[in-house]
Backbone as CSV, one residue per row, in Angstrom:
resi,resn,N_x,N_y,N_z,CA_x,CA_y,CA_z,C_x,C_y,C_z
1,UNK,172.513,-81.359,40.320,173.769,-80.645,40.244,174.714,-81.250,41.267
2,UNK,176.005,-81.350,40.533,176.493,-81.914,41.980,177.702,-80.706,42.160
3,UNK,178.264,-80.694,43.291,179.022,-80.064,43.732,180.396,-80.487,44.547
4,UNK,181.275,-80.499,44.021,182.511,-81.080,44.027,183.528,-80.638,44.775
5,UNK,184.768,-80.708,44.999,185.864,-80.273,45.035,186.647,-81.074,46.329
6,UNK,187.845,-80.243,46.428,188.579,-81.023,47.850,188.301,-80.553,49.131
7,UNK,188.732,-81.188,50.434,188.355,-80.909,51.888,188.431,-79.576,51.773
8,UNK,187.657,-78.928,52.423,187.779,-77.890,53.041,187.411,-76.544,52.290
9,UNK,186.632,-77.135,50.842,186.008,-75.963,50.263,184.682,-75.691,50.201
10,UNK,183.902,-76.082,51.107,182.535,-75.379,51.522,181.284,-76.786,51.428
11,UNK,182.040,-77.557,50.758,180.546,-78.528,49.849,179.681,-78.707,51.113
12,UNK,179.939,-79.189,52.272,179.167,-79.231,53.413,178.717,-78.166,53.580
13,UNK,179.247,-77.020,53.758,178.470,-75.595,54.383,177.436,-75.513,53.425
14,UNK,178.042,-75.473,52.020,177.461,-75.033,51.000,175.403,-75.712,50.833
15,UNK,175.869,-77.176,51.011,174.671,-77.788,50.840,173.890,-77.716,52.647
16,UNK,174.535,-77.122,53.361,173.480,-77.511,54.537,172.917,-75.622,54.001
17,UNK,173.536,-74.976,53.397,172.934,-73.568,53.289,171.367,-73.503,52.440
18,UNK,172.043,-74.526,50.724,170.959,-74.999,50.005,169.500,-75.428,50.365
19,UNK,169.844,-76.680,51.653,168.576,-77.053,52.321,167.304,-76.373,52.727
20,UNK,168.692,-75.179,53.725,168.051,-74.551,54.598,166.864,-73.067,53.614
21,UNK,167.987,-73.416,52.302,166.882,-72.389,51.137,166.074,-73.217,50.929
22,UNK,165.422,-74.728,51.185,164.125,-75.154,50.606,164.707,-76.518,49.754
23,UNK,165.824,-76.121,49.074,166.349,-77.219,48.039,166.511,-78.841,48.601
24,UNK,166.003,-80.017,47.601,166.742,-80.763,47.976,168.132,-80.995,48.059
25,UNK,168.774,-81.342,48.881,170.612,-80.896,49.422,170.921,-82.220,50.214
26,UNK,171.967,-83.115,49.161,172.078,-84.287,49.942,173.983,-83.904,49.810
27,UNK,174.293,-84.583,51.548,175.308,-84.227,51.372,176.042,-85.787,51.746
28,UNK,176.769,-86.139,50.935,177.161,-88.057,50.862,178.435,-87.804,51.668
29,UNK,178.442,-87.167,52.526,179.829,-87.756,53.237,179.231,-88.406,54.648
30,UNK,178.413,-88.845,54.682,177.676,-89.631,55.751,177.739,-90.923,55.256
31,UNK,177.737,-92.006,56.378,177.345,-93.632,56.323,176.281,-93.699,55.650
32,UNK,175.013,-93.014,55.540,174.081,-92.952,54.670,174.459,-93.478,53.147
33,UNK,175.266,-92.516,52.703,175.692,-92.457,51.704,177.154,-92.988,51.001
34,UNK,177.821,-93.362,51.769,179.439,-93.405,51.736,179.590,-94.317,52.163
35,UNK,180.844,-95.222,52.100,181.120,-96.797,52.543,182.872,-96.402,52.425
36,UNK,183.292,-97.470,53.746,184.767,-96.865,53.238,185.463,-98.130,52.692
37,UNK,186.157,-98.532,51.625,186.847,-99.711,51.276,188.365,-99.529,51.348
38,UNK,189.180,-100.480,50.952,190.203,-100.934,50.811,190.577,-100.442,49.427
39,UNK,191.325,-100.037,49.151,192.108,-99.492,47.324,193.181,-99.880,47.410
40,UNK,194.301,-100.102,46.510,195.378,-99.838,46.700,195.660,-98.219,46.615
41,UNK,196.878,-97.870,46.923,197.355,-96.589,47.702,197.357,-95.513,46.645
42,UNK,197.563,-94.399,46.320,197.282,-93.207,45.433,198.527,-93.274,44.509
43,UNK,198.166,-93.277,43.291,198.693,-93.493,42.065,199.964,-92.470,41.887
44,UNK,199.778,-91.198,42.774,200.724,-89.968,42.810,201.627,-90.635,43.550
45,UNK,201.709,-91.974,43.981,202.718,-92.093,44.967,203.004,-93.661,44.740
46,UNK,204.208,-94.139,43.979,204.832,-95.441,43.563,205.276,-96.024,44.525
47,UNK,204.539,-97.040,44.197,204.757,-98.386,45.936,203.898,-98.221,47.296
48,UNK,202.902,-97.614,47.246,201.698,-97.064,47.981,201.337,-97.982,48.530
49,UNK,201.206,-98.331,49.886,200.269,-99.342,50.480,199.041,-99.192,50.200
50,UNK,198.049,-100.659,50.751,196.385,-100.089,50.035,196.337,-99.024,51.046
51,UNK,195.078,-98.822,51.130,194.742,-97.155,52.145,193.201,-97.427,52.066
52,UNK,192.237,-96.941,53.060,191.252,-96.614,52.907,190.984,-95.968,51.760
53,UNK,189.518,-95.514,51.429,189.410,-94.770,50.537,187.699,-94.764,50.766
54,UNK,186.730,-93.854,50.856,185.347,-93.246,51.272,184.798,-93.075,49.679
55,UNK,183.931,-94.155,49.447,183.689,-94.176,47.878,181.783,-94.079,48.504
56,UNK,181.142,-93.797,47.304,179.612,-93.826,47.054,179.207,-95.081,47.441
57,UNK,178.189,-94.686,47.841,177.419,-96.631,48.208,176.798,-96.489,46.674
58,UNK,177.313,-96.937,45.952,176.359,-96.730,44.323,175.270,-97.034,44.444
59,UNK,174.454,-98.044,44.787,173.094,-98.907,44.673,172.243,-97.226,45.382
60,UNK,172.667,-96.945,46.606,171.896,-95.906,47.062,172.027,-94.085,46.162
61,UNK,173.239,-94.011,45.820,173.326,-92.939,45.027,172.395,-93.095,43.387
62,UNK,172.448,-94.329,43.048,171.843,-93.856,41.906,170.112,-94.746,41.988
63,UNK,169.866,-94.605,43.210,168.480,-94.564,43.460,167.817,-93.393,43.540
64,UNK,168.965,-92.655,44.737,168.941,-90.941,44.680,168.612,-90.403,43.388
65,UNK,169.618,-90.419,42.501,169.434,-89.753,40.950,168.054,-89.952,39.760
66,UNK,168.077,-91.311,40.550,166.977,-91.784,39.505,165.415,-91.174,40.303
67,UNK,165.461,-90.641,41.113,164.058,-90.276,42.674,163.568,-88.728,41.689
68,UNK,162.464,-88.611,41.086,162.384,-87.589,40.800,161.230,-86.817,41.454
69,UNK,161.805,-86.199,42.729,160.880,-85.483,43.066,161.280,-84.156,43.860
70,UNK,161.876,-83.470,43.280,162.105,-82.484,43.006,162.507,-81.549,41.934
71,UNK,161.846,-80.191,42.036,162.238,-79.564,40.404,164.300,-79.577,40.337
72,UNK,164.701,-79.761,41.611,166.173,-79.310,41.483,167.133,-80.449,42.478
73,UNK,168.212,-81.484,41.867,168.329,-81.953,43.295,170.390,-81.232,43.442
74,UNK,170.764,-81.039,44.521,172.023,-80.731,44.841,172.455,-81.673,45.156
75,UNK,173.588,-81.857,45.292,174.497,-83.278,45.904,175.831,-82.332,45.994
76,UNK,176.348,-82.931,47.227,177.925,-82.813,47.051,179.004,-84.257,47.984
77,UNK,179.671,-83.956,47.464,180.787,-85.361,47.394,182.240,-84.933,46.461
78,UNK,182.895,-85.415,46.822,183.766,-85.467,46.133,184.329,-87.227,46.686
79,UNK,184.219,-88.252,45.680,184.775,-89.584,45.763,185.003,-90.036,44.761
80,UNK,186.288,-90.703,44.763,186.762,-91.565,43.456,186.202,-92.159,42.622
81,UNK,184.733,-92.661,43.130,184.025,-93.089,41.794,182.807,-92.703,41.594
82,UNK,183.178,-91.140,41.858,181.788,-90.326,41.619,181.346,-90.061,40.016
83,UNK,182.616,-90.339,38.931,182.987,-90.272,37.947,181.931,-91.478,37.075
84,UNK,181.375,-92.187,37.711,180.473,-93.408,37.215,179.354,-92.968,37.035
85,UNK,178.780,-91.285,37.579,177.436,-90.947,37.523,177.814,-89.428,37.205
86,UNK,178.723,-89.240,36.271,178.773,-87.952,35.650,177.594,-87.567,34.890
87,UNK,177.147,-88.489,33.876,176.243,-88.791,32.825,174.756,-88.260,33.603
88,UNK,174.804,-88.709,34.947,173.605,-88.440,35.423,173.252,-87.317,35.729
89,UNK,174.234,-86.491,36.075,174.168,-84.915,36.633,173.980,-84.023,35.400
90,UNK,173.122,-83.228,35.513,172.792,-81.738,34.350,173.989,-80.739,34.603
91,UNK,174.789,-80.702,35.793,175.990,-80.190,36.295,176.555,-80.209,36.870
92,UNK,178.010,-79.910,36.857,178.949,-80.251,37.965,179.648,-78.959,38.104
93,UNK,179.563,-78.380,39.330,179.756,-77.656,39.950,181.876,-78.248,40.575
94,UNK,182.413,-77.530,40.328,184.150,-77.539,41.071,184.211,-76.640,41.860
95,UNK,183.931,-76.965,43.291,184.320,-75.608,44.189,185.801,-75.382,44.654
96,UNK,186.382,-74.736,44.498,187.868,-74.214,44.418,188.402,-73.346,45.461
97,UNK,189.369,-73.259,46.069,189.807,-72.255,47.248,191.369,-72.483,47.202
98,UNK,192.056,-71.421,47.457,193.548,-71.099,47.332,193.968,-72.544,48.511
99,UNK,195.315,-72.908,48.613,195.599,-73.768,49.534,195.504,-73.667,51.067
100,UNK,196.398,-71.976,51.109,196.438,-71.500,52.660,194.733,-71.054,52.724
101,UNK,193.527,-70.785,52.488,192.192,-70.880,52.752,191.966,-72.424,52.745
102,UNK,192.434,-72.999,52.656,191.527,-74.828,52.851,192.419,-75.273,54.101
103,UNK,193.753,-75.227,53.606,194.396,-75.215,55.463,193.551,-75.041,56.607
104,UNK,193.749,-73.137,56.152,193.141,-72.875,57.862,191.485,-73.557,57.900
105,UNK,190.725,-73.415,56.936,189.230,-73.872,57.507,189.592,-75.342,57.793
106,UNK,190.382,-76.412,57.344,190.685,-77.758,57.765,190.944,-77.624,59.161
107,UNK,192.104,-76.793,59.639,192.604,-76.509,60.907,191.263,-76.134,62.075
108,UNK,190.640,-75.143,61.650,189.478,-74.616,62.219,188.056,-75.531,62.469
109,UNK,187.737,-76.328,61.672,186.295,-76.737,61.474,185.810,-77.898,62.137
110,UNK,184.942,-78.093,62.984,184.178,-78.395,63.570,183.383,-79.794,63.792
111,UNK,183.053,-79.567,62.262,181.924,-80.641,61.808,182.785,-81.845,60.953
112,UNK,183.600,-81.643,60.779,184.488,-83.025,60.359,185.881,-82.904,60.758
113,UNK,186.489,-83.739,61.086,187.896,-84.043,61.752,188.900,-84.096,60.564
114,UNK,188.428,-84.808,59.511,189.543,-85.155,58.366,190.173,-83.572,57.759
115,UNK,191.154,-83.912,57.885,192.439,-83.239,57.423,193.441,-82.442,58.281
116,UNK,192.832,-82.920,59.400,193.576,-82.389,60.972,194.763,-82.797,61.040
117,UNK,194.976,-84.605,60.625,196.403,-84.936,61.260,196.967,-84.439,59.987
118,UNK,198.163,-84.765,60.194,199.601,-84.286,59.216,199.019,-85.002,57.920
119,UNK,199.422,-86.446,58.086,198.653,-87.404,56.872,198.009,-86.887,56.042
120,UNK,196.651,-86.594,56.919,195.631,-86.142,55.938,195.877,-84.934,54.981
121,UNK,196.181,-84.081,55.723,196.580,-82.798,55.103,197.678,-82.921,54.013
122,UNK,198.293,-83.730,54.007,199.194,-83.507,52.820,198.687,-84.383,51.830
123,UNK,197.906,-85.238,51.896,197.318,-86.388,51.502,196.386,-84.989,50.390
124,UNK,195.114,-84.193,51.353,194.982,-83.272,50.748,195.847,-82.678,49.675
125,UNK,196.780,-81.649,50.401,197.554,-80.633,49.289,198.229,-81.187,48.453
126,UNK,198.054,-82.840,48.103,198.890,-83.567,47.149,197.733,-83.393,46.121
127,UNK,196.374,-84.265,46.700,195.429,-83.626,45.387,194.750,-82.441,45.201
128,UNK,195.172,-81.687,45.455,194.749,-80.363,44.621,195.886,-80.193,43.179
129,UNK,196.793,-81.112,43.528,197.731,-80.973,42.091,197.157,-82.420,41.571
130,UNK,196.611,-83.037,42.045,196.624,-84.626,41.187,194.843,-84.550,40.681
131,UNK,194.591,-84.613,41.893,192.643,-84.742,41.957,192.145,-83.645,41.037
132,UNK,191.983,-82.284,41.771,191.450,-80.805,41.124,191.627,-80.883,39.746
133,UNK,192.716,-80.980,39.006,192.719,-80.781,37.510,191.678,-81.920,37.208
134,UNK,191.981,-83.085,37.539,190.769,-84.169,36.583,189.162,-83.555,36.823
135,UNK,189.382,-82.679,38.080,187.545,-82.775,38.461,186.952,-81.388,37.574
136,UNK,188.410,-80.348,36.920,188.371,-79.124,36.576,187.860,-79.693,35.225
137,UNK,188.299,-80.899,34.601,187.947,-81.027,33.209,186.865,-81.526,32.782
138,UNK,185.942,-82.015,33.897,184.685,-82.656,33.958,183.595,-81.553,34.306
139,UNK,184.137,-80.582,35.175,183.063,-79.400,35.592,182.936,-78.584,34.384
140,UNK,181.495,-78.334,34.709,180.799,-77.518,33.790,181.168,-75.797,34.110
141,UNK,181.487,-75.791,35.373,181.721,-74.381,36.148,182.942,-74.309,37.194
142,UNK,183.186,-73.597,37.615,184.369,-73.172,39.211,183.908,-72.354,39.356
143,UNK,184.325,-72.573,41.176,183.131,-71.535,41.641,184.538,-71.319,43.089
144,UNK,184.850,-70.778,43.487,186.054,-69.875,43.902,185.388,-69.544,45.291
145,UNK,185.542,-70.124,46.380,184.706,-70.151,47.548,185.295,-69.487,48.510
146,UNK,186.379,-68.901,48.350,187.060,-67.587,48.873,186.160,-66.691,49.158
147,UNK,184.868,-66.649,48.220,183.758,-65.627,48.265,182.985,-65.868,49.560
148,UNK,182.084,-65.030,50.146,180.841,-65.263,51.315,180.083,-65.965,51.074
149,UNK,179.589,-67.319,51.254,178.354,-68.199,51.389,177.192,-68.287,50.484
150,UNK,176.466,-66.954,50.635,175.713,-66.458,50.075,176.074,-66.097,48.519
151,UNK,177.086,-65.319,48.722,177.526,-65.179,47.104,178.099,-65.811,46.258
152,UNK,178.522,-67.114,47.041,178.650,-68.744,46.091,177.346,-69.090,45.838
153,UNK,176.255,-69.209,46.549,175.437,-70.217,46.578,174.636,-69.259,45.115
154,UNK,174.784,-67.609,45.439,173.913,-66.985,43.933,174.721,-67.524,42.795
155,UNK,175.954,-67.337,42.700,176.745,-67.547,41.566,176.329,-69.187,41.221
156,UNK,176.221,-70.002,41.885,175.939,-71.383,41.725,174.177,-71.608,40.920
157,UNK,173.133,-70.817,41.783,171.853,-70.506,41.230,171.932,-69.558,39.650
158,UNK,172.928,-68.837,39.686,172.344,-68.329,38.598,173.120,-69.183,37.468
159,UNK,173.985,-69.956,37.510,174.525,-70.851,36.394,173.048,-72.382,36.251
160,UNK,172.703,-72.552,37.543,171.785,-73.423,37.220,170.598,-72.948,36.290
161,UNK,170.061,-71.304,36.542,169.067,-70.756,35.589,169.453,-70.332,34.394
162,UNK,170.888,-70.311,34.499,171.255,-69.231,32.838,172.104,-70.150,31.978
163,UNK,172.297,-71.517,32.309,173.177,-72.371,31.489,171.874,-72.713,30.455
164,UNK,173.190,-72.546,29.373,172.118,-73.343,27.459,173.045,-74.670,27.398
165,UNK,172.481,-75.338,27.162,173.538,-77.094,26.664,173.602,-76.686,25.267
166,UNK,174.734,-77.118,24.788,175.712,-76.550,24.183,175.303,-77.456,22.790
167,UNK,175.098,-79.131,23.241,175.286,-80.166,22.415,176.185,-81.048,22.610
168,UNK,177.347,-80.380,23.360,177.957,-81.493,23.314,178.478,-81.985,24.947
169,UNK,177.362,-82.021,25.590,177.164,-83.014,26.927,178.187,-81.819,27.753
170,UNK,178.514,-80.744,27.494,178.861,-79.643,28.103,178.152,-78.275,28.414
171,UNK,178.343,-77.528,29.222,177.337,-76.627,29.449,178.013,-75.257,29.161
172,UNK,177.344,-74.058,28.425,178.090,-72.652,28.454,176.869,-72.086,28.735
173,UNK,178.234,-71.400,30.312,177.674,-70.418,30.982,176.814,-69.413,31.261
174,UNK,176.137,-69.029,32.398,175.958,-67.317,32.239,176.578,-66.806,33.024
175,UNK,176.246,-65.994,33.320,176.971,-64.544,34.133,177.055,-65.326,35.588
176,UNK,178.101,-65.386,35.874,178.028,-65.709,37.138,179.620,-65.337,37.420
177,UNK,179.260,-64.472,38.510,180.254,-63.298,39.567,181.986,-63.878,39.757
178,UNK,181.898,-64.716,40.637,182.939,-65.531,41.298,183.068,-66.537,40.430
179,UNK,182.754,-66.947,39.552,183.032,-68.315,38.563,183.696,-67.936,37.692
180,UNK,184.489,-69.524,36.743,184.641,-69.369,35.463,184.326,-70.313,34.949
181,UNK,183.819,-70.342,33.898,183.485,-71.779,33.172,184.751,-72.540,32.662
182,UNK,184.238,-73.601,32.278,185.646,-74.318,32.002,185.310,-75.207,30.889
C-alpha cells in the first residue's frame, strides 16, 4: 500500500505509527531510499529554472516491491516518479489535509525542515492545486488527516481488509470513517 500526499500530511507520522503496530513501514524520504537530481523547474511555472527535485532510487524501490516477506508492506513517499510503480501497489492511499492544517504542522515539526523557508512553502501550496488532483485520480482512497492518528491509521486498515477489486485495476471501498473513495 502506498501512502501518498503533500508535506505535511502525516505520511511520516503515519508510517513510523504502522511500524510501531508490527507492520512492515518503509518510509522513502531518507538517502536510503531517495536521491536528489536536477529537473528542469515545475511545469506550473513558464520559464522555471532546473530545481532540485527528491525522486525514488528506483533500482532499490522496486527491489523493495518485488521482497515478499511480509503479509502487508506500507510505503509512503510522495515523488515525481513514484507514478512508474503504480502497477505495483494493491493501493494507493491520498492523505489529504486543509491548507491552514499543513501550514501550521510544516511551521511546527521537528523531524523534517522542508517547507519552513518561504520557497518551500509556496512551492508546497502551489501543488496542492497542481500535484493533489493528479495523485487524487490515481488513489484508490482519501483519507483526510485532520482526523487523530489512530483514527487514520483504522480508516486506512479497514480499506486494506474491506476493499473487493473491481476489475478494472481500481479498488471499491468499504466503510471507512474519515475517507472517500475516489
Amino acid at each position: 500500500m502506498l501512502l501518498t500526499g503533500m508535506s505535511g500530511t502525516g505520511k511520516s507520522t503515519l508510517i513510523r505509527a504502522l511500524a510501531a503496530r508490527g507492520y512492515k513501514a518503509i518510509d522513502t524520504d531518507t538517502e536510503a531510499w531517495s536521491i536528489w537530481v536536477t529537473v528542469p523547474g515545475d511545469s506550473d511555472r513558464p520559464g522555471a529554472s532546473a530545481e532540485p527535485d527528491w525522486i525514488w532510487r528506483e533500482d532499490r524501490i522496486q527491489r523493495l516491491l518485488s521482497t515478499e516477506d511480509a503479509d502487508v508492506l506500507f510505503v509512503s513517499g510522495c515523488k515525481s516518479n513514484q507514478g512508474r510503480f503504480y502497477a505495483q501497489f494493491d493501493h494507493i492511499v491520498l492523505l489529504s489535509a486543509p491548507a491552514p492544517l499543513l501550514m501550521e504542522r510544516l511551521a511546527t515539526r521537528t523531524t523534517n525542515p522542508y517547507g519552513k523557508h518561504p520557497d518551500e512553502l509556496a512551492r508546497i501550496l502551489r501543488h496542492l492545486h497542481t500535484v493533489e488532483p493528479l495523485l487524487r485520480r490515481t488513489a484508490s482512497l482519501e483519507v483526510d488527516t485532520s482526523a487523530p492518528v489512530d483514527q487514520v491509521i483504522e480508516t486506512i486498515l479497514d480499506h486494506l481488509r474491506g476493499v473487493r477489486h473491481t476489475g478494472t485495476g481500481r479498488y471499491a471501498p468499504g466503510t471507512c470513517g474519515t475517507s472517500r473513495p475516489v
